[in-house]
N, CA and C atoms as an extended XYZ file, in Angstrom:
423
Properties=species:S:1:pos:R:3:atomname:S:1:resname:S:1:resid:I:1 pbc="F F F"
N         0.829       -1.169        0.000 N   UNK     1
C         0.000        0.000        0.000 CA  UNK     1
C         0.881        1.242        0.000 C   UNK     1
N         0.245        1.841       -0.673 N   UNK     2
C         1.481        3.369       -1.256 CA  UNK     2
C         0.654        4.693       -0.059 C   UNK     2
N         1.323        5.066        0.411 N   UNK     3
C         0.782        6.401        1.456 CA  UNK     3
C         1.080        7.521        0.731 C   UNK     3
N        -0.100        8.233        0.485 N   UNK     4
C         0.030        9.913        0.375 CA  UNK     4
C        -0.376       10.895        1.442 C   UNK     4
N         1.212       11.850        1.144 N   UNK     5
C         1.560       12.683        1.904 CA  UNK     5
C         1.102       14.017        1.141 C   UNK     5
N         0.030       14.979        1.581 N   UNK     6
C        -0.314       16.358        1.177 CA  UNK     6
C         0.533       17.299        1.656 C   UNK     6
N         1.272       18.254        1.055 N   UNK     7
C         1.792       19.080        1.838 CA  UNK     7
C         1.098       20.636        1.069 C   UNK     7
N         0.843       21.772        1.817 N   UNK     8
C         0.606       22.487        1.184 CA  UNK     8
C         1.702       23.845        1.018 C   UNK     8
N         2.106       24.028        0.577 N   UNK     9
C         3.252       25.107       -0.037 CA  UNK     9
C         2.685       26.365       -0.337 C   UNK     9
N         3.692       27.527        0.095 N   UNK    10
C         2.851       28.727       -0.094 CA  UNK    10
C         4.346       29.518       -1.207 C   UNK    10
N         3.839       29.765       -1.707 N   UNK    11
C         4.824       30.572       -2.825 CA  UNK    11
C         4.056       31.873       -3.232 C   UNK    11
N         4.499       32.874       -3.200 N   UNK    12
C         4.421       34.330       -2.782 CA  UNK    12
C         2.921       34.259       -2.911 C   UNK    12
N         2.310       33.827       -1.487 N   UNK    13
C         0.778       33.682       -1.448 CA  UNK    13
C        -0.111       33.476       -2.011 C   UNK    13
N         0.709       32.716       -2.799 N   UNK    14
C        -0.343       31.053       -3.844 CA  UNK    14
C        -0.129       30.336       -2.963 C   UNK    14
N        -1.335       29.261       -2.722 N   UNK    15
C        -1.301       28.228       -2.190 CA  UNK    15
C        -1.518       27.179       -2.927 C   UNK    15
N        -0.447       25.996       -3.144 N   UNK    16
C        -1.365       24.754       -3.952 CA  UNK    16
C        -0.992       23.423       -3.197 C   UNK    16
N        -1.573       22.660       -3.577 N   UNK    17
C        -1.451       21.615       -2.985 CA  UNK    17
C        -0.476       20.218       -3.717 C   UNK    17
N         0.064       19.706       -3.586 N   UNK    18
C         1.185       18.645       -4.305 CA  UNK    18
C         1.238       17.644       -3.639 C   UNK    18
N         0.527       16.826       -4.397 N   UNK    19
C         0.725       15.392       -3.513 CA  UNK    19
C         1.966       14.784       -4.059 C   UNK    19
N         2.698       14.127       -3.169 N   UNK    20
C         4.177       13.783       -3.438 CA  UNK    20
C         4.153       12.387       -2.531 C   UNK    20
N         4.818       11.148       -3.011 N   UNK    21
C         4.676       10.203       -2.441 CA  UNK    21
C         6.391        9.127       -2.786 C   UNK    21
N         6.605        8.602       -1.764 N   UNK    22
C         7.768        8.212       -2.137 CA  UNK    22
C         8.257        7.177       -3.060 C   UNK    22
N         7.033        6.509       -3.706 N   UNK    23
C         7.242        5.505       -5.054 CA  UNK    23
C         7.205        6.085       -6.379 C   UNK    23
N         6.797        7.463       -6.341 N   UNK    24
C         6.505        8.472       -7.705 CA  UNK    24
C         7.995        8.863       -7.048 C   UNK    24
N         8.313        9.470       -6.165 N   UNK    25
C         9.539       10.118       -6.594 CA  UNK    25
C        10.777        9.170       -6.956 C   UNK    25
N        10.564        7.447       -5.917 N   UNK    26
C        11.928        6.369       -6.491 CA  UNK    26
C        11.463        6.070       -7.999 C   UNK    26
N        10.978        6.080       -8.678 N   UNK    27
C        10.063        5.797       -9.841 CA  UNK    27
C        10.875        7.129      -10.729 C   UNK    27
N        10.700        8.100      -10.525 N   UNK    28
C        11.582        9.126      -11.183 CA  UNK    28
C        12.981        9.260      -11.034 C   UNK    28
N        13.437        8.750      -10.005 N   UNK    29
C        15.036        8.339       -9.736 CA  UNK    29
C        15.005        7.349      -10.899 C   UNK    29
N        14.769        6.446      -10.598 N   UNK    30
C        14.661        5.333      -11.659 CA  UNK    30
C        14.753        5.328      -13.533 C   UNK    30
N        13.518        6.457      -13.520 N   UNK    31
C        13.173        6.726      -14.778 CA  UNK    31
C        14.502        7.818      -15.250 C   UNK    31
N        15.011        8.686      -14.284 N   UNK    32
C        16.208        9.438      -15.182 CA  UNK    32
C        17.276        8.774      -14.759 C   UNK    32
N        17.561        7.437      -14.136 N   UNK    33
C        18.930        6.328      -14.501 CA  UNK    33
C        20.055        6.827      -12.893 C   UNK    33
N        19.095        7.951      -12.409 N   UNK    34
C        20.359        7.862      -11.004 CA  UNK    34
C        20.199        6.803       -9.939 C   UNK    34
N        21.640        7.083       -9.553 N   UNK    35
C        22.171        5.832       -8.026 CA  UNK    35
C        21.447        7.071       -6.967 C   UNK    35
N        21.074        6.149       -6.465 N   UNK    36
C        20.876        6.656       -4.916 CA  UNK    36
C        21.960        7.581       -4.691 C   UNK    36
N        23.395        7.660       -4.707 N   UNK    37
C        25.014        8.217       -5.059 CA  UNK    37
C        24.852        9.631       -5.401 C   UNK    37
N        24.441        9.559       -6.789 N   UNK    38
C        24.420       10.203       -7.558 CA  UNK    38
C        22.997       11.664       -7.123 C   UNK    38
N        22.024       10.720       -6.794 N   UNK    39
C        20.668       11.565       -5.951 CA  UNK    39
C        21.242       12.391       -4.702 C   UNK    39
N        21.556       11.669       -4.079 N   UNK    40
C        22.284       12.273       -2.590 CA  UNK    40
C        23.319       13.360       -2.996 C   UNK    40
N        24.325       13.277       -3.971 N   UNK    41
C        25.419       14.661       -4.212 CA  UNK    41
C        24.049       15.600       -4.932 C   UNK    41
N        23.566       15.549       -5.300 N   UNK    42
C        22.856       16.669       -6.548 CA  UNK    42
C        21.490       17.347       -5.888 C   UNK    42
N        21.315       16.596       -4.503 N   UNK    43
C        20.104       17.212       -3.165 CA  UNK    43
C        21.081       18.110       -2.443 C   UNK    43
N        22.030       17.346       -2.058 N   UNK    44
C        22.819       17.516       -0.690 CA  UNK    44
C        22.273       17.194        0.131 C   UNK    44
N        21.173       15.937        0.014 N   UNK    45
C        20.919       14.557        1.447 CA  UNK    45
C        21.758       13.900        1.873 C   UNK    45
N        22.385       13.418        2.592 N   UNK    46
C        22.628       12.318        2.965 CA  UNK    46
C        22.082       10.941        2.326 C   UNK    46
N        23.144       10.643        1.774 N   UNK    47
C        22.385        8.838        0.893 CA  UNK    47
C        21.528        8.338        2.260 C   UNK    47
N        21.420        7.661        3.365 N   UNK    48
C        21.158        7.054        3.875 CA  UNK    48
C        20.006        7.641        4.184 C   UNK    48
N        19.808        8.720        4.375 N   UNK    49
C        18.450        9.545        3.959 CA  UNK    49
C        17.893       10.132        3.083 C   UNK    49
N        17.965        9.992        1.439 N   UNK    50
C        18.209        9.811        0.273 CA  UNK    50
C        16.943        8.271        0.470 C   UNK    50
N        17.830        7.117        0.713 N   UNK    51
C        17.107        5.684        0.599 CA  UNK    51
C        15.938        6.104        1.731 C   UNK    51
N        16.359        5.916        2.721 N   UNK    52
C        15.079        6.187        3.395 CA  UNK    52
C        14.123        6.718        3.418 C   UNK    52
N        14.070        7.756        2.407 N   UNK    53
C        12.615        8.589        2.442 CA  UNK    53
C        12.514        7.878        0.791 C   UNK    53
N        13.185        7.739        0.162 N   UNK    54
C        12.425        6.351       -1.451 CA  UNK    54
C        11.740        5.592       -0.804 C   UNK    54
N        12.432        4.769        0.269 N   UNK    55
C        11.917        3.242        0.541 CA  UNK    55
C        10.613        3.546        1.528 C   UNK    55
N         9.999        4.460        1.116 N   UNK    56
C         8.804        4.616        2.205 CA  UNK    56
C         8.301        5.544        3.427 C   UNK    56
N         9.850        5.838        4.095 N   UNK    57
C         9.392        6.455        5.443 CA  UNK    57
C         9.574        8.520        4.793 C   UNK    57
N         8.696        7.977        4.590 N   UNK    58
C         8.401        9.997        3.887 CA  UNK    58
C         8.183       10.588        4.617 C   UNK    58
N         6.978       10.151        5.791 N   UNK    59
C         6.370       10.630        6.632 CA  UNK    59
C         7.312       11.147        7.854 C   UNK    59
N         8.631       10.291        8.026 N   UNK    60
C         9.414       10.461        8.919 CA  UNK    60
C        10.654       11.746        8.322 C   UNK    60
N        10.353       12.312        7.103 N   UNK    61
C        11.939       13.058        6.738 CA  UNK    61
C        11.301       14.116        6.781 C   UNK    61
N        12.338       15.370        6.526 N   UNK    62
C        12.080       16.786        7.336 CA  UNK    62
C        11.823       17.075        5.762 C   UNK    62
N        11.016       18.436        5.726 N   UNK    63
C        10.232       18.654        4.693 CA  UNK    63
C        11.417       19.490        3.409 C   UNK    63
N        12.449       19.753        4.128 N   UNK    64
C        13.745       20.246        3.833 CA  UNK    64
C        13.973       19.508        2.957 C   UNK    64
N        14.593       18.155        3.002 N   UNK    65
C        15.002       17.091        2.534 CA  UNK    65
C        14.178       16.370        1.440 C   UNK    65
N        13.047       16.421        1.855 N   UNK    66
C        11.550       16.132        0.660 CA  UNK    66
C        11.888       16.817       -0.888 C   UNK    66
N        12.288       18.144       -0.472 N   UNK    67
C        12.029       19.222       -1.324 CA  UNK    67
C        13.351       19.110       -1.902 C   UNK    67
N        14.213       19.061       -0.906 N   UNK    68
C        15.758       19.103       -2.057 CA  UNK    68
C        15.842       17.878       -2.795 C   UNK    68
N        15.302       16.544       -2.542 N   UNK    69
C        15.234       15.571       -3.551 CA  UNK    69
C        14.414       15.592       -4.399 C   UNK    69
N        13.107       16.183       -4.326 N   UNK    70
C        12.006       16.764       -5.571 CA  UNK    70
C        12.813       17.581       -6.865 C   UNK    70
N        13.900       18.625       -6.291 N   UNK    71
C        13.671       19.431       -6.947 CA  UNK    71
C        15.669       18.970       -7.566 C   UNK    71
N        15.888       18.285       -6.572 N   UNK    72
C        17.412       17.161       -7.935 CA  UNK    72
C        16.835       16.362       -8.652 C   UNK    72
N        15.544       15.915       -8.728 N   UNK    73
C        15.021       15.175       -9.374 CA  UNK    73
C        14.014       15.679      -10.518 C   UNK    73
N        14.401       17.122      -10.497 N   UNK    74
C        13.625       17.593      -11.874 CA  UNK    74
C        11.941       18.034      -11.074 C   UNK    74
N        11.374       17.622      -10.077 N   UNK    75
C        10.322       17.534       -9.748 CA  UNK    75
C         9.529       18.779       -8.616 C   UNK    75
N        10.093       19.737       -8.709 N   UNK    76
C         9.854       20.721       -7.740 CA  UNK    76
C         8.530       20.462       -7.206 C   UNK    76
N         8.530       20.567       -5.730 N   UNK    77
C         6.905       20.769       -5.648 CA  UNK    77
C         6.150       21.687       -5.905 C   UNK    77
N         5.666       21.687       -6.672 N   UNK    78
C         4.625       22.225       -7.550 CA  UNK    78
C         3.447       21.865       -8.678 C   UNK    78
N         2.610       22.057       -8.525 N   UNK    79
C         2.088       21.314       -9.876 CA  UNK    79
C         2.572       21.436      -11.159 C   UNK    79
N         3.346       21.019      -11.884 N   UNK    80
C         3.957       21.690      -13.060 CA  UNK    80
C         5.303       20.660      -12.860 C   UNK    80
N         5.466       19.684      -12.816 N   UNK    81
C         6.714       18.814      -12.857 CA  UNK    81
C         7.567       19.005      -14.439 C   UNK    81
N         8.756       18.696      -14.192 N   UNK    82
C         9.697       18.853      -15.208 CA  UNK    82
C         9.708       17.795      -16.425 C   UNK    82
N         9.670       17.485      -17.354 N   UNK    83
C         9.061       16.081      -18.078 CA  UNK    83
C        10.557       15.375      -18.012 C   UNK    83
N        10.801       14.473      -17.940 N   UNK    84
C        11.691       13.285      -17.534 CA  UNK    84
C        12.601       13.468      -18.652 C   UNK    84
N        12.081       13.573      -20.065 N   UNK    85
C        12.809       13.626      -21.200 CA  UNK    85
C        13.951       14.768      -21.536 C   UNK    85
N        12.668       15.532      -21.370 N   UNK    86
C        13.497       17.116      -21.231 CA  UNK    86
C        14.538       16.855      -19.906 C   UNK    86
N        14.249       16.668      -18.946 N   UNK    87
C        15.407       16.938      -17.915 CA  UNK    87
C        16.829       15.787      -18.530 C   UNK    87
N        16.636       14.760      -19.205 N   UNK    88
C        17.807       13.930      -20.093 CA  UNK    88
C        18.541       14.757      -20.473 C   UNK    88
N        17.537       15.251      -21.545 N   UNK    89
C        18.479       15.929      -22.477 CA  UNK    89
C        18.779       17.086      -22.319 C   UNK    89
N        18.458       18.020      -21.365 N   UNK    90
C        19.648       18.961      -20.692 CA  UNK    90
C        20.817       18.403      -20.395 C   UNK    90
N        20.238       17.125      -19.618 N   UNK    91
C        21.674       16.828      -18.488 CA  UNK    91
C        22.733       16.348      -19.865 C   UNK    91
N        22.492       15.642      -20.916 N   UNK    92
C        23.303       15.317      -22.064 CA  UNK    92
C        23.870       16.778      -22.838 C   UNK    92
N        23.096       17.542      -23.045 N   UNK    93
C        23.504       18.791      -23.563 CA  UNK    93
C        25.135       19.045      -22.656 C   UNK    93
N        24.601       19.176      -21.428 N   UNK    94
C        25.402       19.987      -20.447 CA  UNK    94
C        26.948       19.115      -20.610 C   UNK    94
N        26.623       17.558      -20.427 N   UNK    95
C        27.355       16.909      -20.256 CA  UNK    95
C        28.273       16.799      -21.471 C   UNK    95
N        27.970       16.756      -22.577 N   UNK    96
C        28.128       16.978      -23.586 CA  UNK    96
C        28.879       18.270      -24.494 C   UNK    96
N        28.930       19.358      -23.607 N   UNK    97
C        29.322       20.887      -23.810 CA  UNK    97
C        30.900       20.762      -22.661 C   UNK    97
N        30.449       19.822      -21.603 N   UNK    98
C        31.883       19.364      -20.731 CA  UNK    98
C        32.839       18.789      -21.240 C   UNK    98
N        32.484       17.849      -21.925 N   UNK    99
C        33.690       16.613      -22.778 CA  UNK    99
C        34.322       17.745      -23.716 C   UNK    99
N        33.323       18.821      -24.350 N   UNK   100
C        33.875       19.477      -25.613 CA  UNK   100
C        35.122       19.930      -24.856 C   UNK   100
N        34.953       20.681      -24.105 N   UNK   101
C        35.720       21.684      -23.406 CA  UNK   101
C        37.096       20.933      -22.805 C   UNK   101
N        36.584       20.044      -22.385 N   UNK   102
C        38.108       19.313      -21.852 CA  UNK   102
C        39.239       19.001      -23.196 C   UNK   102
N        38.009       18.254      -24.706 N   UNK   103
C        38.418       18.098      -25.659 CA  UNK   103
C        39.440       19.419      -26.144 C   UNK   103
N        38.867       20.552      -26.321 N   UNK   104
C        39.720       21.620      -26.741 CA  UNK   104
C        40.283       22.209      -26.116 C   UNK   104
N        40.530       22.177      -24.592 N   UNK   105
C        41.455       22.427      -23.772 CA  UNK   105
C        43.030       21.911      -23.931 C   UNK   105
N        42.216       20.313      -24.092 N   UNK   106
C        43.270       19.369      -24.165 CA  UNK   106
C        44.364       19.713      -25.576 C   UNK   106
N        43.456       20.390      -27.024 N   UNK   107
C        43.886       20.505      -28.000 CA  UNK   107
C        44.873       21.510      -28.339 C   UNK   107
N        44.327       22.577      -27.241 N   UNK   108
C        45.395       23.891      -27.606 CA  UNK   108
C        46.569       23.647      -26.665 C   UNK   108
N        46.535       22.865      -25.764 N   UNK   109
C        47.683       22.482      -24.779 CA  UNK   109
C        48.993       22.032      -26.088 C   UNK   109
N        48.091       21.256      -26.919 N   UNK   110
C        49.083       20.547      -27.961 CA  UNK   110
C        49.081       21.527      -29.078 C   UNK   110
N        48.480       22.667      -29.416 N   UNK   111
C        48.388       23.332      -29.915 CA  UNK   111
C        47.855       23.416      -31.423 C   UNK   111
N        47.096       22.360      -31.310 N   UNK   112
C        45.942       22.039      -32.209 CA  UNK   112
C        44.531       22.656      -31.912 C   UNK   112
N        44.537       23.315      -32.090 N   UNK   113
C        43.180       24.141      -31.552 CA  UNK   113
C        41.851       24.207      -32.762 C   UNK   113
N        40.811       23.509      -31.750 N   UNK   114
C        39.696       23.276      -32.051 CA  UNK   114
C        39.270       24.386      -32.458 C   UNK   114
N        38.137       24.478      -34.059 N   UNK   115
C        37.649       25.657      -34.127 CA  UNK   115
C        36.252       25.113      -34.093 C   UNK   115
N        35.718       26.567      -34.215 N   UNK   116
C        34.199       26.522      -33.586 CA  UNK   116
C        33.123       25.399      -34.426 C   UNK   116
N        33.465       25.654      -35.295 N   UNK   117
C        32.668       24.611      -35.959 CA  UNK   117
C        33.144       23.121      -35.893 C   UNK   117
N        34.093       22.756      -35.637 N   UNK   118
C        34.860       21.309      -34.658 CA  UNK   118
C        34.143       21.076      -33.859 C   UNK   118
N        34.188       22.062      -32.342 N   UNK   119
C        33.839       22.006      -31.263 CA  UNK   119
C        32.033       22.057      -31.227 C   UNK   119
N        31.224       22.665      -32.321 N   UNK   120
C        29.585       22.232      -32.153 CA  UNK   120
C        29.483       20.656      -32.512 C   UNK   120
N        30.273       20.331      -33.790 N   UNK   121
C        30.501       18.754      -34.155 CA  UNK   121
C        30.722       17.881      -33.141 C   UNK   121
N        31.748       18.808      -32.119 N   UNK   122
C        31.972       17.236      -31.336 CA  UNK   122
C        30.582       17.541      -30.275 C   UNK   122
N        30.272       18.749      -29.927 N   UNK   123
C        29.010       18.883      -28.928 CA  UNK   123
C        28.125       17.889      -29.381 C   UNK   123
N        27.341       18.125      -30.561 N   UNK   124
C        26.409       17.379      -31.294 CA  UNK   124
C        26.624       15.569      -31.061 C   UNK   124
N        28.093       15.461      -31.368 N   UNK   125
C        28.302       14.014      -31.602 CA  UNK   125
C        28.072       13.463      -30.373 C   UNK   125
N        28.602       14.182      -29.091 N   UNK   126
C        29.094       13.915      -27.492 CA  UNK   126
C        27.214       13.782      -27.252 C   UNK   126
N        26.617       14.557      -27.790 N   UNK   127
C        24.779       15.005      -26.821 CA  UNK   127
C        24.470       13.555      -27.546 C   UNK   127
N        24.569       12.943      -28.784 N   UNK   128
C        23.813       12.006      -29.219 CA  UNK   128
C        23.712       10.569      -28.766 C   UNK   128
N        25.547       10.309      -28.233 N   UNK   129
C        25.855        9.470      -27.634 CA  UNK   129
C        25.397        8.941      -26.225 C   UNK   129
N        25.839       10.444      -25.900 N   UNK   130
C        25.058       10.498      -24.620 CA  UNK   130
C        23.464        9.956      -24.429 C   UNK   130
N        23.050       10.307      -25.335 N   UNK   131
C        21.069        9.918      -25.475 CA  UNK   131
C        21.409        8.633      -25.206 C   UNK   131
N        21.881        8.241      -26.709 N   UNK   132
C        22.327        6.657      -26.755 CA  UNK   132
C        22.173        5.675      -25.658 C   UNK   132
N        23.209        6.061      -25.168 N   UNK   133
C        24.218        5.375      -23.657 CA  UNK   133
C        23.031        5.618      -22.384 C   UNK   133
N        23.745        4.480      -21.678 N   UNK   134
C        23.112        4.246      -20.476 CA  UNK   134
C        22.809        5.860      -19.469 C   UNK   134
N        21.647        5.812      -18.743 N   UNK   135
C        21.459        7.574      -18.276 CA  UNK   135
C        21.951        7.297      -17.488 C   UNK   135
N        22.544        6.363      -16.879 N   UNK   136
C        23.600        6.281      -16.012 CA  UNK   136
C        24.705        7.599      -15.867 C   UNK   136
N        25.440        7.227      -16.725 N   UNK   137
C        26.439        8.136      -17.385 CA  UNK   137
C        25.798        9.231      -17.501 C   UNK   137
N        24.974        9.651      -17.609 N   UNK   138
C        24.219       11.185      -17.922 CA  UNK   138
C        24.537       11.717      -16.710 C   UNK   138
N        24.555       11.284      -15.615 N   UNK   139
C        24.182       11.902      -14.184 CA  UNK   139
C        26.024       11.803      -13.210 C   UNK   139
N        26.702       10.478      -13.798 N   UNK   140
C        27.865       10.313      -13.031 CA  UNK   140
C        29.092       11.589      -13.385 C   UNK   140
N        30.120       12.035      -12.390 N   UNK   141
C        30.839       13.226      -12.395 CA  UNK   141
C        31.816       12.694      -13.310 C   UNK   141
């Protein structure tokens, strides 16, 4: 049996209501490919409270902690969640704009220097792969 937790949130004196429950949010861990690891650095929870409020005890974590894993998880409380897809393919974009950069860092060191139209090629090539590949990798440092 799945328990829902109502919380009501006031944002510059809107009030709405967001039901948030801890198998929709491990369910969205899931669905964008993070470790528990990976959830815990990108909240700033504690893993061991990270798992514990997935595996059920919601009711027991501080509303602090609720919210910073909602909102590493793309899911702010709010009605209006982030779509799973879209939050991918940022994180591939981003990730993807990183490799470039190390790539042409690495190039002018040797003094082969990447030009701009190189460096969207390898962006492009790096974001596609990325889709590709396990979302694992989308999320690991």
């Amino acid at each position: 049996m799945i328990e829902l937790y109502m919380y009501w949130i006031v944002y510059d004196t809107i009030m709405i209501a967001a039901p948030i429950t801890h198998a929709g949010l491990d369910r969205r861990r899931r669905d964008l490919g993070l470790t528990f690891a990976v959830l815990s650095s990108r909240s700033g929870v504690p893993e061991p409270t990270v798992k514990r409020i997935l595996g059920g005890r919601l009711g027991e974590a501080s509303f602090v902690h609720v919210v910073a894993i909602a909102r590493a998880l793309g899911s702010p409380i709010s009605s209006d969640p982030q779509d799973v897809d879209e939050m991918v393919r940022e994180q591939a974009r981003l990730k993807a704009e990183g490799i470039a950069r190390v790539v042409q860092g690495t190039s002018a060191l040797e003094a082969q220097a990447v030009d701009d139209a190189e460096y969207r090629r390898l962006v492009e090539r790096s974001y596609h792969e990325l889709l590709a590949g396990s979302r694992r990798r989308l999320w690991a440092d």
